[in-house]
C-alpha positions, 0 to 999 in steps of 0.5 A: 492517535489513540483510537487510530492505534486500536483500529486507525479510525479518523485516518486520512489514506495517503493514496488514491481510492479506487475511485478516486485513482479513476477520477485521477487519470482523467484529472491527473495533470491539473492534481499534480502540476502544482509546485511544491508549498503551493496550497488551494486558497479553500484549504487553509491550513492543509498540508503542503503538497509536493509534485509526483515526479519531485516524490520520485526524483528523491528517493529515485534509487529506492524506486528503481531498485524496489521495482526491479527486485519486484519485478525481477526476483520472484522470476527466478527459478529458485526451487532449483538452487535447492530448499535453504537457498529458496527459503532465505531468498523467499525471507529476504525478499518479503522481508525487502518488498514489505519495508520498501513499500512502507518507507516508499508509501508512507512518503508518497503521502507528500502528494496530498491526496488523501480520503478521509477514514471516520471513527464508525467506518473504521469500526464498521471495517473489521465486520465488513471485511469478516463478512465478505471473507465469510461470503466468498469462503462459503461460495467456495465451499459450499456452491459452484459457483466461481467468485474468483473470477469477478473478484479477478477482474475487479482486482486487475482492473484496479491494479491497472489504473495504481501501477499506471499511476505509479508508473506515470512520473517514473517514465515520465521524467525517463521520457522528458530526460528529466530523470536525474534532475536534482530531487530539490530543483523543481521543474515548475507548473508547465514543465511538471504537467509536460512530463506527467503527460509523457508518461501517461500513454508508457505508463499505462501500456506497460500496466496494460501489458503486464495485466494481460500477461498476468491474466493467462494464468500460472502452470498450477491452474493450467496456464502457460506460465511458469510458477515464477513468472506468474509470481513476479507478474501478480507481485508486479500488480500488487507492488502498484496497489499498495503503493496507491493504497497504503495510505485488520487486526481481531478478524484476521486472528480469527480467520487464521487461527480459528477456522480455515477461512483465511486460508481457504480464500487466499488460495483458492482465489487467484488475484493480484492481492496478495505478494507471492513467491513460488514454493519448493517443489511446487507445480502443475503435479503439486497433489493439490498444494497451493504452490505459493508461499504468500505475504497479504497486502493488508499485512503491508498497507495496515500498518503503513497507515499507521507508520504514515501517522507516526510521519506526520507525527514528526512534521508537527513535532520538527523531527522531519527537518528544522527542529533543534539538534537533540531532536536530529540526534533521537531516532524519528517516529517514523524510524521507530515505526520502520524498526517496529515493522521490521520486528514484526514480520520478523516475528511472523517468519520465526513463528511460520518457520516454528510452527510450519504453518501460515501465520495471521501477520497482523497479530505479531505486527500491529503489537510490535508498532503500538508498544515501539510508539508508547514506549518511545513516546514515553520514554521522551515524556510525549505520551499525551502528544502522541496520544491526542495526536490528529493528523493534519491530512486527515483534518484537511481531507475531512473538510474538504468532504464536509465542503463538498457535502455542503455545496451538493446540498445547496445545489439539490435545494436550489433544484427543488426551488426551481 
């Protein structure tokens, strides 16, 4: 736990890759029909995993309401209502969608699908992710040539298939009139698989409507729609990302605080990997102002990676359910962890609105969740258990890679004999 606290090394991701997102719309039913407790016979000592629609079914009204304060706030003309009303709408709903999405993410690891992170890809991350934005702040400075429009593509593509998949139990269970069904009533193997089939076709037209739509473009870069619209569009888009992502820190102080490379690259690039929010007196004659305030998907799925730990955390420790009555009665991990971030963002907004400029939200965040965790655990003599933590998904994910690994291995050699 120690080293996935400095720069979340040996983490499972809770949620789907891109690649892994592809392999499960063609796979999806044969992933998720399984009933709840059930375990594949070469996992072991997996986790448990639980059906999609028994994840949504409870917490339905949080994904109710999240989806619609995503998709139906930032559409709202709140220029209009004057700057005060704007600026606290605009807190207020980052503030909403950047919790919600952690408290509804880190849950969604209950599904089981995990990829394991190794020590030296985590380390590896930061230099990758430097160079990359380094690469495209330089096309954009120096050259012509539009990366934004690739990068565009890639990211709606990828959008498409996460708020499809998130999207698929949700109207599902609406479809089979299943949506209230009680959270602990399990619909069982055939009846799970029945209503992840009737959501798939919705759910991937509604994806595919909202790209298309998303694709014509804001007023600001000539296209018909208005600021508001377009922003309740990408943060529709973004909202399914890093619900299917969640599951960095030095390189974003730098490029925030050092150089105009962060900022240059968020603006000048338009796609749905970032939370937006139509700025006061923004639009098509904004001088060359970008015309959103702007709340990155890192400074949500990041830390809700680390939050996802302090879950599984509790689950070994009997604070998610079973353990004694001292244990309900103090505050969970993961209730610390939800506290920690809040504080964090909280942190950013002060310094943003102190300062009047954009602010590198990692910083004041991934310090806020290490000291909360130390300190709790410290205080309740759970240092060392905190600390050589290893999450049991993580473990899981990791042998089933090595096993995979081992039997492409064995399948190339066998060629090679024949």
């Amino acid at each position: 736990m120690l080293a996935c606290c400095l720069h979340l090394p040996t983490l499972a991701w809770n949620y789907p890759t891109a690649a892994q997102i592809t392999a499960a719309q063609v796979g999806r039913l044969q992933l998720r029909a399984r009933p709840q407790l059930m375990r594949a016979a070469d996992e072991g000592d997996a986790p448990a995993t639980t059906p999609a629609t028994q994840v949504v079914r409870r917490d339905l009204g949080a994904y109710v309401g999240l989806t619609s304060i995503v998709a139906l706030v930032p559409a709202v003309d709140w220029a209009g209502l004057g700057p005060e009303t704007s600026n606290v709408a605009r807190l207020l709903y980052f503030s909403a969608v950047a919790l919600g999405s952690v408290y509804l993410g880190v849950k969604r690891q209950d599904l089981g699908e995990s990829s394991p992170i190794s020590s030296r890809s985590a380390a590896l991350a930061p230099l990758f992710a430097s160079a990359v934005l380094g690469g495209l702040y330089a096309i954009l400075k120096f050259t012509e040539l539009d990366p934004g429009a690739v990068y565009r593509l890639a990211a709606c593509l990828f959008a498409l298939l996460a708020t499809s998949d998130l999207l698929q139990p949700l109207l599902g269970l609406a479809v089979a009139g299943e949506l209230f069904r009680p959270a602990d009533d399990e619909l069982g193997e055939e009846r799970e698989a029945a209503v992840m089939n009737a959501g798939a076709a919705p759910a991937f037209a509604v994806s595919l409507a909202v790209v298309a739509a998303y694709l014509q473009g804001p007023l600001s870069t000539g296209g018909p729609l208005s600021l508001p619209a377009f922003a309740a569009l990408n943060d529709s888009l973004g909202f399914g990302i890093v619900m299917t992502s969640l599951g960095l820190f030095c390189y974003d102080a730098f490029f925030v605080f050092k150089s105009d490379v962060m900022l240059t690259v968020a603006t000048q690039i338009e796609a749905p990997a970032k939370f937006l929010w139509a700025a006061v007196g923004a639009g098509a004659d904004a001088g060359g102002r970008y015309p959103f305030s702007v709340l990155g998907l890192g400074d949500v799925v990041v830390p809700g990676a680390f939050v996802g730990l302090l879950r599984e955390l509790d689950k070994e420790q009997g604070r998610a359910g079973g353990g004694s009555e001292e244990e309900a009665r103090e505050a969970s991990y993961f209730q610390v962890g939800l506290g920690a971030y809040a504080a964090g963002l909280l942190s950013t907004f002060a310094a943003n609105y102190l300062t009047k400029s954009g602010q590198p939200a990692l910083v004041y965040i991934v310090p806020s969740l290490l000291l909360s965790a130390v300190a709790t655990a410290a205080s309740r003599g759970e240092l060392p258990s905190l600390l050589e933590f290893e999450s049991p998904r993580a473990a899981a994910a990791k042998a089933s890679r090595d096993a995979w690994r081992e039997e492409k291995k064995r399948e190339r050699e066998e060629k090679r004999r024949t």
